[in-house]
DOGUDREN-671630 format. One record per atom (N, C-alpha, C): residue number from 1; atom name; x, y, z. Coordinates in Angstrom, 2 decimals. Each point is the difference from the previous one (the first is absolute). Layout:
% residues N
<NUM,CA,<X,Y,Z>>
...
% end
This chain:
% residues 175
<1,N,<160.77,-45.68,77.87>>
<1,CA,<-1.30,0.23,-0.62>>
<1,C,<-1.09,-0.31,0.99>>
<2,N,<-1.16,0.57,-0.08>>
<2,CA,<-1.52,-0.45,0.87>>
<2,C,<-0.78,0.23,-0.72>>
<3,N,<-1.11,-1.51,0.19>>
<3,CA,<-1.06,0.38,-1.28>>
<3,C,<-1.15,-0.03,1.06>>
<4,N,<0.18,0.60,0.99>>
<4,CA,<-1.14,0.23,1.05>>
<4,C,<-1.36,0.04,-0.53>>
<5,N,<0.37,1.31,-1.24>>
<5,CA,<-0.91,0.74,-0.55>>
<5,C,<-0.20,1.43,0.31>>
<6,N,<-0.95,0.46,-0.16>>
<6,CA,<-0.33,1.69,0.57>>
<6,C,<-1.56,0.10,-0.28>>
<7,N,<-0.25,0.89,0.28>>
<7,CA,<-1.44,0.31,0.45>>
<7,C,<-0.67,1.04,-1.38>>
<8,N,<-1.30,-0.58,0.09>>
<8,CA,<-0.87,1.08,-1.37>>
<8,C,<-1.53,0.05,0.49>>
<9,N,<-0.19,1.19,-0.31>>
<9,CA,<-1.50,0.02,0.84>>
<9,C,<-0.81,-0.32,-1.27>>
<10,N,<-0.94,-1.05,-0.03>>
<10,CA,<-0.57,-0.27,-1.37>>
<10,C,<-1.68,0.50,0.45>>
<11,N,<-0.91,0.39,-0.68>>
<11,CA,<-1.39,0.01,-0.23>>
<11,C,<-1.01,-1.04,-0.52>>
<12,N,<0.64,-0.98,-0.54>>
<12,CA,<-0.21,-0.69,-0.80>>
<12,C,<0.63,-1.61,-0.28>>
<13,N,<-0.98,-1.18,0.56>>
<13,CA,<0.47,-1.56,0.26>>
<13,C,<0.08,-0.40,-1.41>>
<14,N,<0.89,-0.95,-0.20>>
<14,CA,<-0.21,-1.02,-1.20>>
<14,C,<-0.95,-0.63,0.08>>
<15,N,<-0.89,-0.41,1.21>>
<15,CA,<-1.42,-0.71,-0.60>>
<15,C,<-0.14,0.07,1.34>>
<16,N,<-1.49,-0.05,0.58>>
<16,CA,<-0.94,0.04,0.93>>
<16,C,<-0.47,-1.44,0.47>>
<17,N,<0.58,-0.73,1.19>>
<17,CA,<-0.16,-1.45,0.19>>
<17,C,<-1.72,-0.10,0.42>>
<18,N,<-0.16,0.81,0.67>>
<18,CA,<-1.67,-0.35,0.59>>
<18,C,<-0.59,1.69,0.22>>
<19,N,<-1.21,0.03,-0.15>>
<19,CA,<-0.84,1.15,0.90>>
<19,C,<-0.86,-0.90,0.59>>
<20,N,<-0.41,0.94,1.52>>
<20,CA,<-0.87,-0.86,0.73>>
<20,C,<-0.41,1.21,0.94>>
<21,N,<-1.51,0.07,-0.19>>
<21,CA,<-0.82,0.93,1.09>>
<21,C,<-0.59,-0.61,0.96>>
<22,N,<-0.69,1.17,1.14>>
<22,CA,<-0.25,-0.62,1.00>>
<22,C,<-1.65,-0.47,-0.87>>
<23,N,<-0.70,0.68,-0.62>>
<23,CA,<-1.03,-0.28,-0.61>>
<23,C,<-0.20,0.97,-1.15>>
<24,N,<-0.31,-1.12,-0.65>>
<24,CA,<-0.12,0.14,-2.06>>
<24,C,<1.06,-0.10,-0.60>>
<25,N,<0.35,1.07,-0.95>>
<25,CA,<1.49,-0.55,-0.81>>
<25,C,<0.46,1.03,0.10>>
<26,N,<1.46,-0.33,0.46>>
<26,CA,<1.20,1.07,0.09>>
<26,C,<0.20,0.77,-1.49>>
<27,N,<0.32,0.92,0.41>>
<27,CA,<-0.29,1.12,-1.40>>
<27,C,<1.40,-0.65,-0.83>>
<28,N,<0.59,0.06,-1.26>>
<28,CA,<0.67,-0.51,-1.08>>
<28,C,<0.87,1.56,-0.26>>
<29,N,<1.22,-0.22,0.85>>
<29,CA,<0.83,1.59,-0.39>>
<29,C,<0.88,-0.30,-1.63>>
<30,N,<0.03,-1.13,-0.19>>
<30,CA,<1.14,-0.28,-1.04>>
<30,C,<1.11,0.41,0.38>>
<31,N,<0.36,-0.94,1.07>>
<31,CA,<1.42,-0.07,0.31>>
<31,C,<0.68,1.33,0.49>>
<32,N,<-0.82,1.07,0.66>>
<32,CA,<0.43,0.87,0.62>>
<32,C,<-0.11,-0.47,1.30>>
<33,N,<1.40,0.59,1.03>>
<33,CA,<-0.03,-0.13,1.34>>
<33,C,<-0.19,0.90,0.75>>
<34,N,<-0.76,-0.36,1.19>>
<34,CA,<-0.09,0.40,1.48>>
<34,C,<-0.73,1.74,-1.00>>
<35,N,<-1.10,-0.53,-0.02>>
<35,CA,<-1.03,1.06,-0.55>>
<35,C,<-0.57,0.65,0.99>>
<36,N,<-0.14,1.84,-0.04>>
<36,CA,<-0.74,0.64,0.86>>
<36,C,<-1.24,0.09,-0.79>>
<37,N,<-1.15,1.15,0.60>>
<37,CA,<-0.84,0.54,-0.55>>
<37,C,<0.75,1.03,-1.40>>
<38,N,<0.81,0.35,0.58>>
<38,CA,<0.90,0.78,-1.64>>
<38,C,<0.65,-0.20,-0.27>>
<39,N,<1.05,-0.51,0.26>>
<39,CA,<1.30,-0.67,-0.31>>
<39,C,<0.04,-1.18,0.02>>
<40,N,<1.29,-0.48,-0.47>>
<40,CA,<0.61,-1.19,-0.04>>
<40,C,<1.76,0.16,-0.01>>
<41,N,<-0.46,-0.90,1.66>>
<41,CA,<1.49,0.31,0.66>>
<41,C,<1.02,-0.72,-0.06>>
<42,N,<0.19,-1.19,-0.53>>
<42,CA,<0.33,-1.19,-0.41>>
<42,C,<1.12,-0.24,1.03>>
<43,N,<1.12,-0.58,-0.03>>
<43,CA,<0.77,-0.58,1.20>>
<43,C,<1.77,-0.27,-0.70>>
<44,N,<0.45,0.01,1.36>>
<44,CA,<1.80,-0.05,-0.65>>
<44,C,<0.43,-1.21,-0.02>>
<45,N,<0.52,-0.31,-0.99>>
<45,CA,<0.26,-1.49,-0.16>>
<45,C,<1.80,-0.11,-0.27>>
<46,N,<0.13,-1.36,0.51>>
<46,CA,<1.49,-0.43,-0.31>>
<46,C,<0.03,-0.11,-1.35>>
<47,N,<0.75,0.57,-1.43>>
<47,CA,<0.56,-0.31,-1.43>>
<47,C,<1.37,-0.48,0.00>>
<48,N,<0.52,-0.72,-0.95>>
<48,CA,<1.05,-0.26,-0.04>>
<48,C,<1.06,0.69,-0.64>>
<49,N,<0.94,0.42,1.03>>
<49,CA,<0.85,1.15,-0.46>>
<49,C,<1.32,-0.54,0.34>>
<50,N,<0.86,-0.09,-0.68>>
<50,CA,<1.51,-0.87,0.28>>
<50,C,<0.87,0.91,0.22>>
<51,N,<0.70,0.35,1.04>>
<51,CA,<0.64,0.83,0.80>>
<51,C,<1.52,-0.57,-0.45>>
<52,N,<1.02,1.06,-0.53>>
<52,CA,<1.39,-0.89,0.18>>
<52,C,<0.69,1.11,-0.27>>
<53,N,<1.33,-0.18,0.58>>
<53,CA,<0.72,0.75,0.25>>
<53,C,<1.51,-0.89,-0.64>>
<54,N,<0.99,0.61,-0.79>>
<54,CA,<1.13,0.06,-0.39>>
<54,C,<1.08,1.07,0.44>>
<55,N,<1.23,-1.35,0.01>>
<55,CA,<1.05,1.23,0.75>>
<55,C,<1.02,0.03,-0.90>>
<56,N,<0.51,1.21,-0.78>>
<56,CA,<1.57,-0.31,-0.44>>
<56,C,<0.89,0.91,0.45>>
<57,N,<0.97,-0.39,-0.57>>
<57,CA,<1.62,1.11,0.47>>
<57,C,<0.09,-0.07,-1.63>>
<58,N,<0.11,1.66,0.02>>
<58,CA,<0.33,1.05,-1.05>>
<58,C,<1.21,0.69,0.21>>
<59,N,<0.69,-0.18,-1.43>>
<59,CA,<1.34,0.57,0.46>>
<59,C,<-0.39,1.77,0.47>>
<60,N,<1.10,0.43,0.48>>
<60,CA,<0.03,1.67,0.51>>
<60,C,<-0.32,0.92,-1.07>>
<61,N,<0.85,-0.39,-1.25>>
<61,CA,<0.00,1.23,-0.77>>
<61,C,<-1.99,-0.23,-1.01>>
<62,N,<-0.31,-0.87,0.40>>
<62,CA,<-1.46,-0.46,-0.45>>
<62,C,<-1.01,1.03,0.54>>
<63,N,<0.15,0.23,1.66>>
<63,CA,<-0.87,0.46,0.43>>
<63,C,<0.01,1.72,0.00>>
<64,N,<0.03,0.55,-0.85>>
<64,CA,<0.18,1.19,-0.15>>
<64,C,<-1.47,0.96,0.23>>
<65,N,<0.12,1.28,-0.14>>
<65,CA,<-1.23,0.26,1.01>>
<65,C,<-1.42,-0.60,-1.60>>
<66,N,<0.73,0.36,-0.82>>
<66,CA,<-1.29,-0.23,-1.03>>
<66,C,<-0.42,-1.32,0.06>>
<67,N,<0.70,-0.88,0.45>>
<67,CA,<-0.83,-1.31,0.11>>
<67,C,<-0.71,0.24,1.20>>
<68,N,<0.06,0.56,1.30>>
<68,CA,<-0.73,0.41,1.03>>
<68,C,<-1.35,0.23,-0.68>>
<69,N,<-0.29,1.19,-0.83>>
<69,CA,<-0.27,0.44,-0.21>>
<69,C,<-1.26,-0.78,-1.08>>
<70,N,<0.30,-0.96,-0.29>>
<70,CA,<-0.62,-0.90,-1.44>>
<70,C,<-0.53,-1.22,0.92>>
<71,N,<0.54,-0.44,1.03>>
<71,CA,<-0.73,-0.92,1.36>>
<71,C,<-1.10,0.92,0.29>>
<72,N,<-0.05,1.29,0.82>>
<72,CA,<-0.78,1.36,0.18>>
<72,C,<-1.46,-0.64,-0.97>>
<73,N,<0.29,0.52,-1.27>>
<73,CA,<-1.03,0.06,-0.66>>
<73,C,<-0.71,-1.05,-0.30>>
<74,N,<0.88,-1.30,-0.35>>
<74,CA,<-0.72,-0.74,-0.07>>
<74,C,<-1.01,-0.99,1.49>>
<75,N,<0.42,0.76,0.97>>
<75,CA,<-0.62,-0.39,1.14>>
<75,C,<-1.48,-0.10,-0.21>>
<76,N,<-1.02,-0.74,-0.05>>
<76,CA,<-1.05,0.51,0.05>>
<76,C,<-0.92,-0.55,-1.33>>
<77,N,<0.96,-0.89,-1.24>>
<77,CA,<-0.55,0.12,-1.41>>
<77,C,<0.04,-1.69,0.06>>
<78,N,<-1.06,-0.37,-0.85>>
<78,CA,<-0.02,-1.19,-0.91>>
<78,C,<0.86,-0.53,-1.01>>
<79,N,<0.58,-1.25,-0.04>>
<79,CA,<0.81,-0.21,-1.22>>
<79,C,<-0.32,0.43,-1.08>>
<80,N,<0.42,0.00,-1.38>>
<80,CA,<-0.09,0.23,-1.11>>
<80,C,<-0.20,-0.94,-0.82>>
<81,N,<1.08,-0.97,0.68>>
<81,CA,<0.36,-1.18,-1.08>>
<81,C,<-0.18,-0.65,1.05>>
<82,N,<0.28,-1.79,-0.38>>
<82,CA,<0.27,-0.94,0.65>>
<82,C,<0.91,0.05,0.85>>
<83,N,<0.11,-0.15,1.34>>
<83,CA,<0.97,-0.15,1.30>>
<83,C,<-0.30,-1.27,0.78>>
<84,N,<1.36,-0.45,0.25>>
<84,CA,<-0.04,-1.28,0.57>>
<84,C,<-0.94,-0.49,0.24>>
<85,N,<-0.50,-0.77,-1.03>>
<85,CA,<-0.95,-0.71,-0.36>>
<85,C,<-1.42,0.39,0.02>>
<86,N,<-0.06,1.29,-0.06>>
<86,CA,<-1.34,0.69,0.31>>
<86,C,<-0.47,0.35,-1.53>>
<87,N,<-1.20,0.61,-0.09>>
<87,CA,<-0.43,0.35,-1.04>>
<87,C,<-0.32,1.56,-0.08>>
<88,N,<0.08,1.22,-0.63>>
<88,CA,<-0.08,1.05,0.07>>
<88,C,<-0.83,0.16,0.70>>
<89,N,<-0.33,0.70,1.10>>
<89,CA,<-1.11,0.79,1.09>>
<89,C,<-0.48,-1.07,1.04>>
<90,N,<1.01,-0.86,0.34>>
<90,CA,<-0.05,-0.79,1.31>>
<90,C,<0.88,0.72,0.57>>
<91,N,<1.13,0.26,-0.06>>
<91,CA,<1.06,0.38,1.45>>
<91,C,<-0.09,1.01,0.21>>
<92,N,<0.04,1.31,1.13>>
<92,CA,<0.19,0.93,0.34>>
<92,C,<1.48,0.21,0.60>>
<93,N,<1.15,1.46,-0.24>>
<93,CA,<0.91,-0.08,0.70>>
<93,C,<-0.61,0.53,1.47>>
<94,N,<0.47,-0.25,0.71>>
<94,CA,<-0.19,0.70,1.55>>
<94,C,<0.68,1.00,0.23>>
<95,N,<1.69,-0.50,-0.50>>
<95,CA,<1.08,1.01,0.25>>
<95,C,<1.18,-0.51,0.44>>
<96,N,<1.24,0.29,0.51>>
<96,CA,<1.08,-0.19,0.06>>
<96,C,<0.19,0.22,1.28>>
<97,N,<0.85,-0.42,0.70>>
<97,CA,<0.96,0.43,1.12>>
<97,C,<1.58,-0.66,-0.31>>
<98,N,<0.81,0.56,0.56>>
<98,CA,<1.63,-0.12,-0.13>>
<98,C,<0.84,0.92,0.40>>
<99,N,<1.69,-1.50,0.39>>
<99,CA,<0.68,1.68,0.73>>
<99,C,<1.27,-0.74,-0.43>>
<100,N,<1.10,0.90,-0.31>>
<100,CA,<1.02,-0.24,-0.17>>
<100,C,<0.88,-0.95,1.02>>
<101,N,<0.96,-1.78,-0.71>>
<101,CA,<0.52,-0.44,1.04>>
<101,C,<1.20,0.67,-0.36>>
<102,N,<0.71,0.71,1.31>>
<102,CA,<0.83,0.38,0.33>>
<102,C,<0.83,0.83,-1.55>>
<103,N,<0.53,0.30,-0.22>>
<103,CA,<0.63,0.90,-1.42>>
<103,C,<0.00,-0.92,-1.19>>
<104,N,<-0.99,-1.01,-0.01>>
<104,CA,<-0.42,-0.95,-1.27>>
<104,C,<-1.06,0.24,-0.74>>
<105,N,<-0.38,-1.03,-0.38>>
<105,CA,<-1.53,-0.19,-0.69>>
<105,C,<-1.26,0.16,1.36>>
<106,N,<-1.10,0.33,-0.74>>
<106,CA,<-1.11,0.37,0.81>>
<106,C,<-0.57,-1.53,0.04>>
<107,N,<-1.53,-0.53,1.17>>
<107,CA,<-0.41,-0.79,0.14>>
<107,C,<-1.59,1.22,0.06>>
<108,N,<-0.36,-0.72,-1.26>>
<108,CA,<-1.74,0.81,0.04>>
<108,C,<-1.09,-1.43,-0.14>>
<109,N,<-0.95,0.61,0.52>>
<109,CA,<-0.73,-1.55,0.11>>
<109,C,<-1.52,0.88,-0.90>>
<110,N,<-0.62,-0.52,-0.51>>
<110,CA,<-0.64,0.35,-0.90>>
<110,C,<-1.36,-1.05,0.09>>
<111,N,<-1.29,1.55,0.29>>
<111,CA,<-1.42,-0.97,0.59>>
<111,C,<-0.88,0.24,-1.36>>
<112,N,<-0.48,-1.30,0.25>>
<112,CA,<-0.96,-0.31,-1.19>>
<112,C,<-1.46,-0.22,0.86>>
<113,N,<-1.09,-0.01,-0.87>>
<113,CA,<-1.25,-0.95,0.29>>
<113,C,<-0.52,-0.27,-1.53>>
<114,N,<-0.24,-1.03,-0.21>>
<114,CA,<-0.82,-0.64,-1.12>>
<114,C,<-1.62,-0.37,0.54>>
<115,N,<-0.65,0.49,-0.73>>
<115,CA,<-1.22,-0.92,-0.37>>
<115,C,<-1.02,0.19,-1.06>>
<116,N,<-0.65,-1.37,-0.57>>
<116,CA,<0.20,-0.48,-1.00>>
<116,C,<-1.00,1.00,-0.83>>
<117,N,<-0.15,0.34,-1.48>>
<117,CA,<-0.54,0.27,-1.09>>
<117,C,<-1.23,-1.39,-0.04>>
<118,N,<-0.81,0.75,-0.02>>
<118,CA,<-1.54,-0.69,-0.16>>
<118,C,<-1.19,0.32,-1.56>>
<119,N,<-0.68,-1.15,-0.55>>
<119,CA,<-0.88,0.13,-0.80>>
<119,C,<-1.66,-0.08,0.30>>
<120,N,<-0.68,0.08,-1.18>>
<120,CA,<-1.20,-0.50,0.39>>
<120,C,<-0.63,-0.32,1.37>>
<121,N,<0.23,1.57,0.93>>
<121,CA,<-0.54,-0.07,1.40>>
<121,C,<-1.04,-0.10,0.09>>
<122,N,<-1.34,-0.52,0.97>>
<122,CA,<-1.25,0.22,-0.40>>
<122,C,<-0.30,0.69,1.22>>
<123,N,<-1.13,1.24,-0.40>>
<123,CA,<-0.56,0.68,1.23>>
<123,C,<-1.16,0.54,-0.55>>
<124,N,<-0.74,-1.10,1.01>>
<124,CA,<-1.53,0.10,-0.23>>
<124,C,<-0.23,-0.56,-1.60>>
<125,N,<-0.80,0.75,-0.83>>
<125,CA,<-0.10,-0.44,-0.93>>
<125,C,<0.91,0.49,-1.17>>
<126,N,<0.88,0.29,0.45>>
<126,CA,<1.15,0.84,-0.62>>
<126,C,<0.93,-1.00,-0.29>>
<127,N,<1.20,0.38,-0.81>>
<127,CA,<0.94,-0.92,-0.36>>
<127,C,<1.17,1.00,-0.53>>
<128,N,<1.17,0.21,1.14>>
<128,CA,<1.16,1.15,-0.34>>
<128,C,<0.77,-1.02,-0.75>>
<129,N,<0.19,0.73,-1.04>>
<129,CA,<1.20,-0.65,-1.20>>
<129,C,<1.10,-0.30,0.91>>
<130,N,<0.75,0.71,0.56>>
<130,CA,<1.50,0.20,0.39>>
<130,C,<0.10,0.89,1.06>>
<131,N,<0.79,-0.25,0.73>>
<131,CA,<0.99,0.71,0.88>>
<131,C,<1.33,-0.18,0.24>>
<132,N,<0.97,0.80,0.08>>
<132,CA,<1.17,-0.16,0.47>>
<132,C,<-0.03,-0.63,1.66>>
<133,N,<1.27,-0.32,0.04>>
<133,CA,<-0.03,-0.29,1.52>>
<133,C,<-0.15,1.36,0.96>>
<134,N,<0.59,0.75,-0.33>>
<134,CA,<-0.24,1.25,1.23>>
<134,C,<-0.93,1.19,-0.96>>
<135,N,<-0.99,-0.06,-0.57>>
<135,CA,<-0.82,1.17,-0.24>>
<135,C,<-1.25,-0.19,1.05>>
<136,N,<-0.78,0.53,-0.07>>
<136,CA,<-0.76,0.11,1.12>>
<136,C,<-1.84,-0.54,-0.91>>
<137,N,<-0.41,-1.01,0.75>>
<137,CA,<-1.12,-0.28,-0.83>>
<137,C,<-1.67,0.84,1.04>>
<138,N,<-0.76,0.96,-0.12>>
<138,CA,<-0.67,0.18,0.77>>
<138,C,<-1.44,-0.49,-0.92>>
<139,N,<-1.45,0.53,0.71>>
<139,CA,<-0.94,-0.25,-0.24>>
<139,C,<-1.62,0.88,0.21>>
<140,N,<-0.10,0.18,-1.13>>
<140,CA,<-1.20,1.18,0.58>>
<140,C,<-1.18,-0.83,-0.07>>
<141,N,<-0.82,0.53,1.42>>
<141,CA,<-1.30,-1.11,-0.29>>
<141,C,<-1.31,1.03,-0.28>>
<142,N,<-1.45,-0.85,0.00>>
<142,CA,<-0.79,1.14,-0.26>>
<142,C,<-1.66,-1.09,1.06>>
<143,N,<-0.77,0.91,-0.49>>
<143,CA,<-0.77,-0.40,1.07>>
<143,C,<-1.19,-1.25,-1.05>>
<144,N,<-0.11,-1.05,0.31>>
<144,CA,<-0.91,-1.19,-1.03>>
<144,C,<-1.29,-0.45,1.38>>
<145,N,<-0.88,-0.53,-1.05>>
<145,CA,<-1.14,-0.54,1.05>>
<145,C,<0.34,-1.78,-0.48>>
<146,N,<0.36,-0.22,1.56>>
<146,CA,<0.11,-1.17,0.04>>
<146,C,<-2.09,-0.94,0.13>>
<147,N,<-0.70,-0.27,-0.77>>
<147,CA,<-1.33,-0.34,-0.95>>
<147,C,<-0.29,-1.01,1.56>>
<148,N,<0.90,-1.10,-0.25>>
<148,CA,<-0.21,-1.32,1.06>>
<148,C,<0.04,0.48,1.57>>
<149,N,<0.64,0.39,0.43>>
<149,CA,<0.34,0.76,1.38>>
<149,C,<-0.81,1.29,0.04>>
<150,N,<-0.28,0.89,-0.94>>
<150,CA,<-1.10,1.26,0.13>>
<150,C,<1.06,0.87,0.68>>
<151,N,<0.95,0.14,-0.37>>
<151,CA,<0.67,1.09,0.28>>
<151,C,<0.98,0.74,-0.84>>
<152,N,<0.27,1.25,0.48>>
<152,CA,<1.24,0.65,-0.81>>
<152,C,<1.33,-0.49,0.53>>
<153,N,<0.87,-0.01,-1.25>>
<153,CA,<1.10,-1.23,0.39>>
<153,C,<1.21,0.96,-0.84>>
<154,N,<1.38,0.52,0.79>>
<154,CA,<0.97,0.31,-0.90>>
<154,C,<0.97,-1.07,-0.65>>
<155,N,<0.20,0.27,-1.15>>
<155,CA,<0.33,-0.88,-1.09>>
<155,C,<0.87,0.50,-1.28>>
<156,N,<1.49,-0.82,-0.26>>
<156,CA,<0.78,1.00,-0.81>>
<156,C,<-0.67,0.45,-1.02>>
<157,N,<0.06,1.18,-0.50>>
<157,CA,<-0.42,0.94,-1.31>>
<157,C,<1.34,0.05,-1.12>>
<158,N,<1.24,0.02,0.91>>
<158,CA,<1.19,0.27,-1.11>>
<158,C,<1.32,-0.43,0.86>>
<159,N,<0.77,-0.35,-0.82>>
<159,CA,<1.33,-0.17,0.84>>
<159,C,<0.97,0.22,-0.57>>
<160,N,<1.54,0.63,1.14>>
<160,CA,<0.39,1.03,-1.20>>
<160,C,<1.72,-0.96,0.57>>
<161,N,<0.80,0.28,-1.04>>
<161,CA,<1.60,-0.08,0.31>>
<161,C,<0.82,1.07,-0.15>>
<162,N,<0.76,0.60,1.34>>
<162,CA,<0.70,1.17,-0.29>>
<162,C,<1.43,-0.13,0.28>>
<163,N,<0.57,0.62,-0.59>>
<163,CA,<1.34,-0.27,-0.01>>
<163,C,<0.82,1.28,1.21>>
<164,N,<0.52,-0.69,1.39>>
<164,CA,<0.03,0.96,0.70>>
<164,C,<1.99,-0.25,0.05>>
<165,N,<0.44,-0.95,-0.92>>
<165,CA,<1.45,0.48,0.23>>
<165,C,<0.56,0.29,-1.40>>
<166,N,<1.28,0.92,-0.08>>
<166,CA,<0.67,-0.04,-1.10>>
<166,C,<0.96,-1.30,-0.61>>
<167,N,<-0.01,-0.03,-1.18>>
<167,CA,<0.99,-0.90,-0.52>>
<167,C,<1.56,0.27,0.27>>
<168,N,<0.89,-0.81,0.43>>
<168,CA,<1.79,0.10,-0.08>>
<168,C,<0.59,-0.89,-0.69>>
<169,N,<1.02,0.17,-0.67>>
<169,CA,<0.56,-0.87,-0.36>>
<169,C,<1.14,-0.15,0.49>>
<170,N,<-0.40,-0.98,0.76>>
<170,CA,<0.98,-1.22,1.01>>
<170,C,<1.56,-0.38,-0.24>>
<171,N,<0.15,0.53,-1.41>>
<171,CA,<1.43,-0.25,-0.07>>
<171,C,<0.96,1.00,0.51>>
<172,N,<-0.64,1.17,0.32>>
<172,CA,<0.65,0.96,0.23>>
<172,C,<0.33,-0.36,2.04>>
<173,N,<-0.42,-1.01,0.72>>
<173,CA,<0.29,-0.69,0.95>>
<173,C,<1.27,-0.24,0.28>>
<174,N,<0.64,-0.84,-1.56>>
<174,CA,<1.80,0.04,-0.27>>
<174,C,<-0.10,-1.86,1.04>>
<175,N,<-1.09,-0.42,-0.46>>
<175,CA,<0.24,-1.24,0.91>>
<175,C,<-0.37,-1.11,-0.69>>
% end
């Protein structure tokens, strides 16, 4: 297993420690990062993503092409249910590799990544109910007059959760 982590490009800090100008007051983005004149480009950050990998030996007459075939599909999908110790829409499969030892059972090793299902996110003055661990949380901003600083300041307007993998159900793994 490695819980290194993996990388997510976010737009958007959990809270803003200081602003500080060279003179007057730094404009108030609400927790948007690394702001242009039109955009907001925000930055890639380490998340915690738990990397692990399992190996078994499957007997011969197991691995038939339709189980090939059911690894295949589910390559790519979110649990359904609960998996080792996860909660529906933390783990992703990666996929399979395996090769027959010698005229026996196969040795397939089987890649996972988990990470975690989240509530009550806050962005900006927003507050996302929920997310799964792997849906994708983005953020549309819009243009506000920051009053104290005298300037135009981008600032979230809406924030959305999309669901960019399919569901599998993991039992069909056979593990």
């Amino acid at each position: 297993f490695d819980t290194g982590g993996g990388t997510q490009h976010v737009t958007q800090s959990r809270s803003t420690i200081s602003r500080t100008a060279a003179s007057g007051t730094a404009p108030d983005f609400k927790g948007a990062i690394n702001v242009s004149k039109d955009s907001v480009n925000g930055v890639d950050i380490t998340v915690p993503v738990y990397n692990f990998a399992e190996t078994h030996y499957i007997d011969d007459n197991d691995v038939t092409q339709v189980y090939k075939v059911t690894l295949f599909n589910l390559t790519g999908k979110m649990n359904s249910g609960a998996f080792r110790g996860f909660a529906a829409g933390e783990v992703l499969f990666l996929g399979a590799s395996g090769s027959q030892r010698g005229s026996g059972d196969w040795e397939i090793t089987f890649k996972f990544a988990a990470s975690p299902n989240r509530t009550n996110i806050p962005v900006g003055s927003i507050t996302v109910p929920s997310k799964l661990g792997w849906d994708y949380l983005w953020v549309r901003y819009k243009d506000d007059v920051d009053t104290t600083a005298n300037t135009v300041v981008q600032v979230p307007a809406a924030a959305y959760v999309e669901r960019v993998y399919d569901f599998g159900d993991f039992a069909g793994l056979g593990i």
